[in-house]
LUMLOKOL-500897 format. One record per residue (C-alpha): x, z, y. Coordinates in Angstrom, 2 decimals. Last residue first. Layout:
# LUMLOKOL-500897
{pt {X, Z, Y}}
...
This chain:
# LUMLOKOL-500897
{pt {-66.83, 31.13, 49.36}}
{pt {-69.06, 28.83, 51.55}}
{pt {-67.94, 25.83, 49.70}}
{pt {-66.64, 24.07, 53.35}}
{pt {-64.92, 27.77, 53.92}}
{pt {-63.40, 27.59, 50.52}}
{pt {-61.56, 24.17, 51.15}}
{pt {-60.39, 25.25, 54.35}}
{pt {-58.61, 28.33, 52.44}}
{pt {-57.19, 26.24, 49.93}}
{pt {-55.64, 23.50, 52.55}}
{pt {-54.30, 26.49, 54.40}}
{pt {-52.73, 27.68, 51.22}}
{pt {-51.79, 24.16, 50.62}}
{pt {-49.94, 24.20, 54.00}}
{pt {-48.00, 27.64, 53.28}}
{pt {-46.89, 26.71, 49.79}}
{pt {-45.34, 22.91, 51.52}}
{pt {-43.82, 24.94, 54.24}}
{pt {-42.49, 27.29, 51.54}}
{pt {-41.02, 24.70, 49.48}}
{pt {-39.73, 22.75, 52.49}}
{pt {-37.48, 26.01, 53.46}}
{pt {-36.46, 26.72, 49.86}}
{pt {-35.03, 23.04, 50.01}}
{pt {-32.58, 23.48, 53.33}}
{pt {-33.55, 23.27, 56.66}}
{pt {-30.48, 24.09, 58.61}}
{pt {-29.68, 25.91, 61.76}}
{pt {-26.46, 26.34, 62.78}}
{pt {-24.56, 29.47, 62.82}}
{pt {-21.99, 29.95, 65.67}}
{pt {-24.19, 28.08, 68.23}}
{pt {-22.61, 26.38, 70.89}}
{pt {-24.27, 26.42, 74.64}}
{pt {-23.93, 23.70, 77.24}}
{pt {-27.29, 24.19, 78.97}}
{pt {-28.72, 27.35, 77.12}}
{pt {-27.90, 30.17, 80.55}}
{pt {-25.33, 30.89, 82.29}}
{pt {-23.54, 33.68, 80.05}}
{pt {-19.79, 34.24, 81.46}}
{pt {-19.25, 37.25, 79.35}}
{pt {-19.07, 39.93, 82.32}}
{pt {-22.31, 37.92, 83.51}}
{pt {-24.24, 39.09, 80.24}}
{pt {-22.68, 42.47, 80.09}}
{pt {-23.68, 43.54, 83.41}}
{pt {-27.41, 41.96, 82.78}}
{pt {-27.43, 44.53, 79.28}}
{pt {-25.96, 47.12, 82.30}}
{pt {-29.13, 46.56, 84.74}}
{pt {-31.90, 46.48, 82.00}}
{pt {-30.32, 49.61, 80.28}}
{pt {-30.40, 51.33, 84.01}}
{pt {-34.15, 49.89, 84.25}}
{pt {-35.16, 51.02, 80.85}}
{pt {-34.16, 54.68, 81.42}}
{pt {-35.10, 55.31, 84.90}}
{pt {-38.72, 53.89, 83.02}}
{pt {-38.63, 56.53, 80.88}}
{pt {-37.42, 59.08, 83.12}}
{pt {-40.58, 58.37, 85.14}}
{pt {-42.89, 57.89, 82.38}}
{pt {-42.38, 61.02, 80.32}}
{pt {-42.70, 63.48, 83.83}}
{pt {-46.31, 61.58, 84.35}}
{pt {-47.42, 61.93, 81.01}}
{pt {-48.75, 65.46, 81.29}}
{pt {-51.47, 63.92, 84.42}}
{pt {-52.92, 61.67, 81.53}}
{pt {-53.27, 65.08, 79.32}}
{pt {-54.61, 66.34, 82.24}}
{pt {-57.19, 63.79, 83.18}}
{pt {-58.20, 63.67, 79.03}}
{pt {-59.08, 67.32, 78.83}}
{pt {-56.51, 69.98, 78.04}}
{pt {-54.09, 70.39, 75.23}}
{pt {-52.14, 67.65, 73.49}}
{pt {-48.91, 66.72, 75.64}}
{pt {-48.10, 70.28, 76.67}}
{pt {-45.00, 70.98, 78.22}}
{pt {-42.85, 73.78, 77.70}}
{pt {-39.15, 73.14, 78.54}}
{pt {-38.71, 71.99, 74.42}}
{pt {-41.48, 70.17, 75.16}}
{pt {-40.45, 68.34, 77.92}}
{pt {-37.09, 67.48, 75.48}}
{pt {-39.01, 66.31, 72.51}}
{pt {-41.46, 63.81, 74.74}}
{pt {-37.93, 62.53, 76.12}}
{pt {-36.34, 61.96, 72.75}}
{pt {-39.21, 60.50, 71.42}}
{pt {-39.46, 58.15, 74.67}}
{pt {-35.93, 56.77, 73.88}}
{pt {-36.85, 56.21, 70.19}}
{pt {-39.94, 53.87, 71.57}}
{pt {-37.90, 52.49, 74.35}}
{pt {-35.13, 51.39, 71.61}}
{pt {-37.24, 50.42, 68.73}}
{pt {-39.13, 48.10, 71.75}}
{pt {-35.64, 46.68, 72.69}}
{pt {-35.24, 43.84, 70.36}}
{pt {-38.63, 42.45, 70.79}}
{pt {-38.17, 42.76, 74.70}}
{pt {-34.46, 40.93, 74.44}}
{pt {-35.99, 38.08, 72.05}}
{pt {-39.11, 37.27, 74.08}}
{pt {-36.16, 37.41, 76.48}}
{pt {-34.08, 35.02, 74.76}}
{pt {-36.74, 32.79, 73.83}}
{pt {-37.89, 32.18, 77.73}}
{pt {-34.25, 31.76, 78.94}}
{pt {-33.59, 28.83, 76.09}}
{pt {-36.88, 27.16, 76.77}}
{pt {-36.64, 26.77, 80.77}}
{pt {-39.21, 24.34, 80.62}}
{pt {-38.03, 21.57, 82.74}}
{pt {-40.58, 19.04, 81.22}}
{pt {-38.26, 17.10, 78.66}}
{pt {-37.15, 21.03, 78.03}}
{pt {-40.18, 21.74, 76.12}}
{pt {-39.02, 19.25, 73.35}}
{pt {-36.88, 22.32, 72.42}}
{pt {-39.74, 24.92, 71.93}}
{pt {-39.01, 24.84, 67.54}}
{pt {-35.27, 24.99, 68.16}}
{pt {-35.73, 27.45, 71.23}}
{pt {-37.96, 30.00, 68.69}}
{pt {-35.96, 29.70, 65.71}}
{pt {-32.69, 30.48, 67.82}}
{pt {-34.61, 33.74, 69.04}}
{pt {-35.65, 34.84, 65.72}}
{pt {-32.21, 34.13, 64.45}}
{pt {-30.84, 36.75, 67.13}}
{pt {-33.32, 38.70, 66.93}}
{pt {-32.87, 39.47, 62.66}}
{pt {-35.95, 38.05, 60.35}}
{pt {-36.89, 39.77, 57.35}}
{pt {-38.59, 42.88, 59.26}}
{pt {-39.71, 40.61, 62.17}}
{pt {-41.48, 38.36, 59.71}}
{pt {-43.06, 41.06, 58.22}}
{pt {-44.86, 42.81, 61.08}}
{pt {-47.20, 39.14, 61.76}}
{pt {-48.26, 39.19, 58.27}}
{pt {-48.99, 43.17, 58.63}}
{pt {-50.55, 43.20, 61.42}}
{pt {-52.60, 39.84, 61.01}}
{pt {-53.69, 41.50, 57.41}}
{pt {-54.70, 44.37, 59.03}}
{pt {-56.96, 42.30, 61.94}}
{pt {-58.27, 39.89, 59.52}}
{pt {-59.43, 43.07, 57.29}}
{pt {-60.93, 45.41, 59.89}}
{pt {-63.14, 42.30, 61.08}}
{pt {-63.93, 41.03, 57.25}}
{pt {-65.72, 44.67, 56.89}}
{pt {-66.69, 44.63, 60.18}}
{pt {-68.87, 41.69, 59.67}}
{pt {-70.61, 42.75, 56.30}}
{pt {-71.37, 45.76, 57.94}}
{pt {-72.96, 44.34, 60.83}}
{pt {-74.57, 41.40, 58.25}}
{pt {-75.85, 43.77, 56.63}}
{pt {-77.48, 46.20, 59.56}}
{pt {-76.64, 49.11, 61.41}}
{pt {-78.87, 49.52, 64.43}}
{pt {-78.00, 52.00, 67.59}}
{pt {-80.36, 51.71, 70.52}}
{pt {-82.32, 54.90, 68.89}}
{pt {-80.94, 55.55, 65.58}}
{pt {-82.04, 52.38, 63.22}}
{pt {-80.59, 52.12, 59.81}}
{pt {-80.70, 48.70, 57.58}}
{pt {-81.62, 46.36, 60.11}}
{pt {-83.50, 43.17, 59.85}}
{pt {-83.56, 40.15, 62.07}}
{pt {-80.13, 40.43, 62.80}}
{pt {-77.98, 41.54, 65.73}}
{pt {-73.98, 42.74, 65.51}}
{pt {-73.94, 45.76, 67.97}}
{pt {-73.83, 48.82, 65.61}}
{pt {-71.61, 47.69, 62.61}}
{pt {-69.70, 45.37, 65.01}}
{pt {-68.40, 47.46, 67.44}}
{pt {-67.90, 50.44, 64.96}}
{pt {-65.05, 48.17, 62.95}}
{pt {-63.34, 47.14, 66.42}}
{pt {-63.05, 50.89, 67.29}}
{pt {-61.70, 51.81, 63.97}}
{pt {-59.03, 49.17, 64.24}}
{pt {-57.91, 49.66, 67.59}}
{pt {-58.12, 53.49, 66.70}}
{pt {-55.61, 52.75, 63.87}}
{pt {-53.52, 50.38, 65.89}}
{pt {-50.78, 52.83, 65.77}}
{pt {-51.18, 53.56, 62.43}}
{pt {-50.52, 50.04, 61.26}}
{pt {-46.55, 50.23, 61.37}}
{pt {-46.95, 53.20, 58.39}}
{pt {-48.83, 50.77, 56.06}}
{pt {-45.73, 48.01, 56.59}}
{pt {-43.21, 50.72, 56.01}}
{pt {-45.13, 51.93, 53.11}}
{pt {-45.28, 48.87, 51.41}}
{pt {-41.74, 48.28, 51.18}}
{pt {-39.92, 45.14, 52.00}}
{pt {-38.31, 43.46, 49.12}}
{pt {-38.88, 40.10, 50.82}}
{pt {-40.64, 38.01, 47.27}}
{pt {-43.01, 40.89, 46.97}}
{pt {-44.30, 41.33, 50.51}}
{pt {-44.79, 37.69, 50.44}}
{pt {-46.74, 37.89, 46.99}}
{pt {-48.52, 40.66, 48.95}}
{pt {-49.20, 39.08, 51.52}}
{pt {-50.76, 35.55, 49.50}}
{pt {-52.77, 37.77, 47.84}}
{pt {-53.98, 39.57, 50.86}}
{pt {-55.06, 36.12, 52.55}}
{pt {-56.97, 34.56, 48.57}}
{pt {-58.76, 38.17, 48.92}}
{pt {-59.56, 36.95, 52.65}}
{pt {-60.75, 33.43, 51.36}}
{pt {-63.04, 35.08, 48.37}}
{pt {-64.53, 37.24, 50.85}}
{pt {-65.93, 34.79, 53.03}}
{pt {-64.90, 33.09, 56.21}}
{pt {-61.38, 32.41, 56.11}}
{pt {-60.50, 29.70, 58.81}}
{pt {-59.19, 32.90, 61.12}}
{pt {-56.57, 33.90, 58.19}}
{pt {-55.57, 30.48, 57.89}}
{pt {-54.51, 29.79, 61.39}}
{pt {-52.79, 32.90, 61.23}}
{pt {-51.16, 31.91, 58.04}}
{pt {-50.02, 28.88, 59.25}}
{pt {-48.40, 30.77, 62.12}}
{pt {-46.83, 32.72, 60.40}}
{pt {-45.36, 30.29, 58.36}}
{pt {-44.51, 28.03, 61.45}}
{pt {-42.50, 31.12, 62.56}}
{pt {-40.70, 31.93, 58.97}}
{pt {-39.76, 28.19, 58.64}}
{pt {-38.09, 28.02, 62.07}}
{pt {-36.17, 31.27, 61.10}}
{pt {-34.72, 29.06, 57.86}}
{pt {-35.00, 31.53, 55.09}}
{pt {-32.68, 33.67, 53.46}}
{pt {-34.39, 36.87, 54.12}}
{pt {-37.57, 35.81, 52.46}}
{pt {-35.41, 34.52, 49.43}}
{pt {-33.86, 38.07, 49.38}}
{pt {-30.90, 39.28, 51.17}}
{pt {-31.33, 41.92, 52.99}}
{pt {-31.07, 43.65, 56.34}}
{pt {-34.43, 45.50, 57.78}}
{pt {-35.13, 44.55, 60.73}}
{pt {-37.56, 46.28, 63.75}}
{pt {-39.41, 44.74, 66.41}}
{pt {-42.65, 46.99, 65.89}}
{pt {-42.27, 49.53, 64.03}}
{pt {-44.14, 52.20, 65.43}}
{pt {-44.59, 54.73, 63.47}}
{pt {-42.06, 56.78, 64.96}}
{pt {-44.15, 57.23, 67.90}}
{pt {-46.92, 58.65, 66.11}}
């Protein structure tokens, strides 16, 4: 399970996804989050998954990694989808058992439920695969930059967005390795009730967080042994630049939205 998570992961490449501006990638994303919560209807969330998998296309990211990141948020899922196939009132109700009622619109509502919150996953899981931390964080102070007219610290909140987003493959391979260890000494992770198996995480934990705070306290080392203070005064070795891919796919992602607003007013 813990290998599924792929969260914070890149994969190096060089397609047109790859290539574009960071800045673009973010106000894509967030475009198409925007978008995703305008849909209403089915024929706005097929006109969503399209628009994925065309982006899925154009990156040369593989399906499978992007189906294998959503298992950890299977139960979320699952969960979510029950909520609102038992709980969702109507006038009329397909299936009654006792204070449970399943009725159309229930069904009809977790079915659009399960697919915002896949297609968020997934949307949201491909711009870290195409986009490195280091650009991610530039992206993020460039876009936050009129921030600092009212003393945001901009620069220090990107970079450890950045830092935590870069570390989560880290923490998750480090807590692997731990898990395979205490099992190797005889510890049970799966067996007993649900105060034991809570109890069993206990001697994961502690190392684990040993762990993050000694890699905390030598990535600060580092840091000062390299003079960082901080964004005020800082060069950049790559600059960035819009160039005309980047307006193309601003000007895709808006009439997209535009699409999808136009549905919802048509009731489709």
């Amino acid at each position: 399970m813990l290998k599924d998570i792929t969260l914070g992961q890149y994969f190096p490449g060089n397609t047109p996804a790859h290539r574009l501006d960071p800045r673009t990638k973010i106000l894509l994303v967030v475009l198409y989050i925007v978008a995703l919560f305008t849909a209403k209807h089915i024929v706005g969330y097929g006109l969503m998954a399209l628009t994925l998998a065309v982006c899925v296309k154009i990156s040369g990211v593989r399906v499978k990694a992007l189906v294998r990141g959503l298992k950890p948020v299977v139960f979320i899922v699952v969960f979510t989808a029950l909520l609102n196939i038992f709980f969702t009132p109507a006038e009329t109700y397909l299936l009654e058992l006792g204070f449970l009622r399943i009725s159309a619109v229930g069904l009809e509502n977790a079915i659009f439920m399960v697919l915002r919150i896949l297609l968020l996953i997934m949307g949201t899981f491909l711009m870290t695969y195409t986009t490195s931390p280091i650009s991610l964080t530039d992206g993020l102070e460039q876009l936050l930059s009129p921030l600092k007219r009212f003393r945001v610290p901009v620069h220090e909140l990107a970079m450890m967005m950045s830092i935590a987003l870069r570390f989560i493959p880290t923490l998750v391979e480090e807590t692997d390795k731990i898990m395979s260890a205490q099992k190797a000494r005889g510890a049970d992770f799966e067996g007993g009730s649900l105060i034991d198996k809570a109890k069993a995480l206990i001697p994961i934990l502690v190392p684990l967080f040993i762990s993050a705070f000694r890699r905390a306290d030598e990535l600060a080392t580092a840091m000062e042994c390299r003079c960082y203070h901080g964004g005020e005064g800082r060069t950049k070795l790559h600059v960035l630049k819009y160039a005309t891919r980047d307006y193309i796919a601003l000007t895709a992602g808006c009439v997209i939205l535009a699409a999808v607003i136009v549905l919802r007013r048509f009731g489709l």
